[in-house]
Structure formats: C-alpha cells, structure tokens
C-alpha positions in Angstrom: -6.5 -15.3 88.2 -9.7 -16.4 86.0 -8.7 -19.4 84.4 -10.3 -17.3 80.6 -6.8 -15.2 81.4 -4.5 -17.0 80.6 -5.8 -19.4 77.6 -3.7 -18.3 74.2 -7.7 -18.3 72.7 -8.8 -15.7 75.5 -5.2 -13.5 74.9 -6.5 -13.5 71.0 -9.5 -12.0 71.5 -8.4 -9.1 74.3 -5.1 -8.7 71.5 -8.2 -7.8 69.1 -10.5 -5.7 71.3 -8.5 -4.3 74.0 -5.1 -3.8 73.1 -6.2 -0.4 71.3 -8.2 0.7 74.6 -5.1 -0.3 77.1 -2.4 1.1 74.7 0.2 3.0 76.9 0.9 6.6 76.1 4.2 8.5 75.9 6.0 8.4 79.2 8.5 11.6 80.6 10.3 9.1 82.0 11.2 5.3 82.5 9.8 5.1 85.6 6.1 5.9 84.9 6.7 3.9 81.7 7.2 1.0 83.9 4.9 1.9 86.2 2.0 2.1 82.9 3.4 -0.9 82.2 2.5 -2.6 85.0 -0.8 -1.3 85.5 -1.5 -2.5 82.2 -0.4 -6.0 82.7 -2.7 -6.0 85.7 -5.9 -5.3 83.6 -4.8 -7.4 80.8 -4.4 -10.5 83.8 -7.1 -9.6 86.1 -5.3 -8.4 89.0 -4.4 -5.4 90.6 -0.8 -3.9 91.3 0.5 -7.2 89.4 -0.8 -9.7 91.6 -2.0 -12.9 90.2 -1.1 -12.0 86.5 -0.7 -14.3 84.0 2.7 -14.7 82.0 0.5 -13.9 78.7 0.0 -11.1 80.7 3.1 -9.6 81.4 4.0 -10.6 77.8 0.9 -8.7 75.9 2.0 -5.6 78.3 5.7 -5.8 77.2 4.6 -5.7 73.8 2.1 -2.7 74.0 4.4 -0.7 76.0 6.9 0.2 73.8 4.2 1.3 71.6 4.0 4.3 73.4 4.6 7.6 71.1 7.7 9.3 71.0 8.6 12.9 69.8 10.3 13.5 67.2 14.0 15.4 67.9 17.8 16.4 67.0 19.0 16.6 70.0 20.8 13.5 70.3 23.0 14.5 67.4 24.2 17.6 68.7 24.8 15.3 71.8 27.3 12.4 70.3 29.7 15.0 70.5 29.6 14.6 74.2 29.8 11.1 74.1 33.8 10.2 74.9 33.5 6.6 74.7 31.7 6.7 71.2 34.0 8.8 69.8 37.3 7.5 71.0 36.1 4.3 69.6 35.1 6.3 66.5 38.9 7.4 66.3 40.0 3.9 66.7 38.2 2.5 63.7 39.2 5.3 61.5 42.7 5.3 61.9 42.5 1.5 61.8 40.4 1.8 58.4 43.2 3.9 57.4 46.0 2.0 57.9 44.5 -0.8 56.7 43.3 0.4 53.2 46.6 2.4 53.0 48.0 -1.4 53.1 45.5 -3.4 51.7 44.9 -1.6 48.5 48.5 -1.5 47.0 48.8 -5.7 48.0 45.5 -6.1 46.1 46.8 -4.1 43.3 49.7 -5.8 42.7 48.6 -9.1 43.6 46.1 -8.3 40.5 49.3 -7.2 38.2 50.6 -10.5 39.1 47.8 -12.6 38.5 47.5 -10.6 34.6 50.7 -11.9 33.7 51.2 -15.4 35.5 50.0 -18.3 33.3 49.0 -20.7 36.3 46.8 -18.6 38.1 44.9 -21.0 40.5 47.7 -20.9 43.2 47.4 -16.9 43.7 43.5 -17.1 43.8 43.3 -20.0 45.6 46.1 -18.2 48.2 44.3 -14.9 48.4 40.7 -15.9 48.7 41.9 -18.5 51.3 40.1 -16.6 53.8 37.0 -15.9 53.1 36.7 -20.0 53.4 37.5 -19.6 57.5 34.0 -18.7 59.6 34.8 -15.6 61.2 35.1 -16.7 64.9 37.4 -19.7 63.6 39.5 -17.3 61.7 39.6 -14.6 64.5 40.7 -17.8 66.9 43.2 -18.7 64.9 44.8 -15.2 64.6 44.4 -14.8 68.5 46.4 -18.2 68.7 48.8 -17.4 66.4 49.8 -13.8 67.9 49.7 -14.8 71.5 52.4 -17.7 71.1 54.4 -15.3 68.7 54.6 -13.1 71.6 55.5 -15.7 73.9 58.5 -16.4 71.5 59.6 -12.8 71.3 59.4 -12.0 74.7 61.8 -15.2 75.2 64.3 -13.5 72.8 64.1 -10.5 74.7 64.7 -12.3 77.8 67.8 -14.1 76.3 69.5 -11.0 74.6 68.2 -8.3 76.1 66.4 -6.9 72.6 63.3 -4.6 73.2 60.8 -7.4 70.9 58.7 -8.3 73.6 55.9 -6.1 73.2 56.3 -6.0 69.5 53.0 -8.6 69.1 51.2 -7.9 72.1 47.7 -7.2 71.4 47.1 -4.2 70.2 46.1 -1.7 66.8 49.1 -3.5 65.3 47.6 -6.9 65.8 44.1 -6.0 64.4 45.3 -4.2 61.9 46.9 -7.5 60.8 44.3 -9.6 61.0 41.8 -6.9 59.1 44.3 -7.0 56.4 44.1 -10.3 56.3 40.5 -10.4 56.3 39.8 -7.0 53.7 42.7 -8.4 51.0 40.6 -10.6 49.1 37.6 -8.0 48.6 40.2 -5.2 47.3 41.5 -7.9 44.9 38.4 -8.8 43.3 36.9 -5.7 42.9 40.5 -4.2 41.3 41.4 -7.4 39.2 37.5 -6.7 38.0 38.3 -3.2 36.8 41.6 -4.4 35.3 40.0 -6.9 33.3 38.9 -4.1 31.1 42.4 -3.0 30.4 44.4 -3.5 27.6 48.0 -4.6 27.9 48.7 -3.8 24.2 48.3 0.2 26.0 51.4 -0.3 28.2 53.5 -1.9 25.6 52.9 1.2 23.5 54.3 3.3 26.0 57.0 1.0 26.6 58.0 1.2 22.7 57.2 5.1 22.6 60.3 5.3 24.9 57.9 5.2 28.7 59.3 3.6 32.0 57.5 1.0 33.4 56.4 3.2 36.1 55.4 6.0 33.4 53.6 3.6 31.1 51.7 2.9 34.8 51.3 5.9 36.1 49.9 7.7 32.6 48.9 5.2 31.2 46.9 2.2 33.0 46.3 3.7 36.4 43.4 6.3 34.9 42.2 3.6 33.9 41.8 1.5 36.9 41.5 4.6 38.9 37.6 4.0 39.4 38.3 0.3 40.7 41.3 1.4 43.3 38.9 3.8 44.8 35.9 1.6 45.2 38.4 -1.5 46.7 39.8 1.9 49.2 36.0 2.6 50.0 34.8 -1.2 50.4 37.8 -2.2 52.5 36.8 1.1 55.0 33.0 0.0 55.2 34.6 -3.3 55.8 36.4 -2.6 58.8 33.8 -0.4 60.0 31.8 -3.1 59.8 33.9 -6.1 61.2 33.2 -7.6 65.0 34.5 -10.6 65.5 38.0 -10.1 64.4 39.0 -6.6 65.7 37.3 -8.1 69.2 39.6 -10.6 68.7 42.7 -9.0 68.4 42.2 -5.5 69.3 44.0 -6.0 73.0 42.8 -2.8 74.9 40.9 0.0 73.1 37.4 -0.2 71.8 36.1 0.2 68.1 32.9 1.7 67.4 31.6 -1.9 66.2 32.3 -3.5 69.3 31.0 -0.6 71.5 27.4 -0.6 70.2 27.4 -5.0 70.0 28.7 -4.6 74.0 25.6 -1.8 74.3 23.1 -4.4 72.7 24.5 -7.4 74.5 24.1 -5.4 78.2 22.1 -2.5 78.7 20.8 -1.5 75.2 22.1 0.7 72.8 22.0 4.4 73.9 20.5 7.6 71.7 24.1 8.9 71.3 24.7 5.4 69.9 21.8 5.3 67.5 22.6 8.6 66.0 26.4 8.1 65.5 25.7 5.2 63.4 23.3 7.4 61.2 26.0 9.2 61.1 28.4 6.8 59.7 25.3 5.4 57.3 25.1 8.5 55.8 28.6 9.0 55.5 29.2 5.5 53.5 26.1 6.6 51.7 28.0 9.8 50.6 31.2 7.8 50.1 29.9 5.0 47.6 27.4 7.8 45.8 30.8 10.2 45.1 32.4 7.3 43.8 29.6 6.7 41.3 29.3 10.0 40.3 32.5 10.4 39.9 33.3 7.6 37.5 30.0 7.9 35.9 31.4 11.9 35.1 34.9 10.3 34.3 33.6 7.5 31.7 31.7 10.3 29.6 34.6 12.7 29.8 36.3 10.0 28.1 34.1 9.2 25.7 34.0 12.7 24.6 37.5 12.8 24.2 37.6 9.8 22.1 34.9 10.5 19.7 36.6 12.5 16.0 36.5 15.9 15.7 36.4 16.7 12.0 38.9 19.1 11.0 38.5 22.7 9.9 37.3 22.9 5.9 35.7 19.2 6.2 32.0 18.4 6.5 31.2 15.5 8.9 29.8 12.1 7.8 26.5 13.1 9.6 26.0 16.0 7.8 26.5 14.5 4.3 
C-alpha cells in the first residue's frame, strides 16, 4: 500500500476530492452493497479486491456506503402487521401500561389528597419521590433481589402446608407491573398535586355545608377540576412505561415488551424496517395522545370561563354599554 494511503493528511484530502466521485449508489440488495463497498475501499487504499488496504480505508468506505440513496416507501407499514414478535410485545406493553396507570393514578391521587391536608409534609414527599433517587439499573437490581428471595420464601410455605403461593412472585407481568408502579408513582403525583394546587378547599366545604357527601362534594365538585391533571398523570405514566428498559428487563420473567425488543434488535443485528415503523407508530400516537389532552383542557378552561362571566338580566343594560 503507498505509504500517502494511509496518512490521516492524505485521507483529508481524497475525503475532499474523491469521496463525491467514489460515492456508492443505491444497491437492490445487501450483497452488491457489500460488494460496492468493497470495491470502494479498494480505490480509496490502493489495492484491488481489498488487498493491501489501509484501515483509513476500510473506514472512509464504511462511511460513504451508507450514503447510498434509498427510495422513498410505505410498505413497511402495511408490513408491521405481519410482524408477530413486534406486536406481541406491543400487546405486552399495553396491557402493562394499563394496569399500571389503572393503579398508579388513583395512589397518586390520593397520596396528593393526603399531602393537602397533612401539616408535616416532608415524610410523604420524601417517601414518594424516594425513587427517582435510585439509578435505574440499581433500582431494577434491587427489585430483582427483592422478588426472587420473596419467591424463595413462598415457595417454602407452599412446601410446608401445601398452599398454592409458590408461583405467586415468580417473574412475570405481575412482578413488572410492580416495579413500574413503583417507578411511574412519583411522576403521577407531581403532575396531579400540581393541578390540585389550584383548587380551593373552601369549594368542598360548601358542598359539605349545602348538605353533599364527601364523595359528592368530590365527585361534582373537585374532580372537574383536577380532571385535566388526572388525565395528563394517566397519559405521562403510559409514555413512561412505554418508554422504560431497564426495569421491565429486569423483572419481566418471560415475555418481551416492545422496549426491550427494539434495544435487543440494536444490541445484535440492527433494528428491522418493521421495527422502525412501529415506533413511528407509537410516536405519532403519543403525539395524538398529549395534543387531545391539550386541546381538550384548553376547550374545557374557556368553557368555563364563559360560564363564569355575568349575564345581565333581561330589562338591564350592561356596564359596557353605559
């Protein structure tokens, strides 16, 4: 190999004058990709068939390849549907999303009742937002710990008395469903305690004195109110378990969730097309979820400010008009 090959100066210069000229163009297939790409790292090093080139070389042609042009289709959409690993993991994550915000959102709710009316309040935050203080792999560690040797214990109490508890923490959807709880609680509590902030107690004690329940004054009373917060913990805790890796692959046991499907895809052979366009399909989705929300309490909180504005009675002439 000429010794001008493989000086970082000499890989400048053919970077700026050549790289245009050798560029590869769009393959049919891996194969002549790969075969381009070779034939390129050959000119780039001197050498034919790949003999005597350079590791500049071989990198400069790595780079250019995947320059090559691509054609722009749908077709992978229509095909993610065909794709029965992506969307049993897809069927997975929901119904743990599900169960989790079906859990997580009421504990965060009242969690944030109870924080309104204690008058030490550093315990409960400081007890909620404990883990958000734990690193993820430390957290997901300790969980693993933590469920393994409470299985152990239970599957000793089923061995002494014959009770069917032995598979009751095994590794499974109930175990990461724990642990995502665990993980999504804090979030939900923030963002309702947030929205509750703007509340006024003095509302509920009305309803209280105008004869009202508890769970009436709540109900008609303070939950339109908050309504806007409980739906954007519901949504965040959702993205969040979409979202989470290290936990669910932690604790999940034997299924897959679409998180930890396209990290194993990535970590091993590359993420597939089906792959790419399922999460574009989730993206939009969230996208959709977090702009309905918006609208939706941006449409609410001008409702009510309609309603509350006077309406002048019949016979009177308004302020504005005098």
């Amino acid at each position: 190999t000429p010794d001008s090959a493989s000086s970082p100066g000499d890989m400048r210069s053919i970077d700026g004058r050549r790289v245009s000229e050798l560029s590869v163009d769009a393959a049919t297939d891996d194969a002549e990709r790969t075969a381009a790409a070779g034939k390129l790292a050959g000119k780039l090093g001197g050498g034919e068939g790949g003999e005597g080139v350079s590791l500049e070389a071989h990198a400069l042609a790595l780079h250019v390849a995947p320059l090559a042009r691509y054609a722009f289709t749908l077709a992978w959409y229509g095909a993610v549907f065909e794709d029965a690993q992506l969307l049993d993991a897809l069927g997975w994550t929901l119904s743990l999303g599900a169960v989790t915000a079906a859990v997580t959102v009421p504990f965060a709710l009242l969690a944030a009742k109870l924080y309104k009316r204690l008058r030490r309040k550093l315990w409960l935050v400081f007890l909620i937002l404990m883990p958000l203080f734990a690193p993820a792999d430390i957290f997901a560690s300790s969980l693993l710990v933590f469920f393994k040797t409470l299985n152990d214990g239970f599957e000793a109490v089923e061995a002494a008395t014959g009770l069917p508890v032995g598979t009751w923490f095994q590794l499974g959807f109930g175990t990461a469903a724990i642990g995502l709880i665990v993980y999504t609680l804090p979030y939900a509590f923030v963002v309702i305690l947030i929205t509750m902030g703007r509340y006024n107690p003095e509302q509920t004690e009305a309803a209280r004195a105008c004869g009202a329940t508890a769970w009436q004054a709540f109900r008609d009373v303070e939950f339109p109110q908050i309504r806007p917060g409980v739906m954007s913990a519901t949504a965040f805790t959702v993205i969040l378990v979409f979202n989470e890796y290290v936990r669910s692959n932690a604790l999940k046991g034997g299924f897959d969730t679409f998180t930890t499907v396209l990290v194993s895809q990535m970590l091993n052979e590359g993420m597939s097309e089906q792959s790419y366009a399922m999460s574009s399909f989730v993206s939009f989705i969230a996208i959709a979820l977090i702009g309905g929300i918006i609208i939706f309490t941006l449409l609410r909180s001008e409702a009510a400010a309609r309603r509350a504005q006077p309406v002048a009675e019949p016979g009177t002439r308004s302020t504005a008009a005098v």
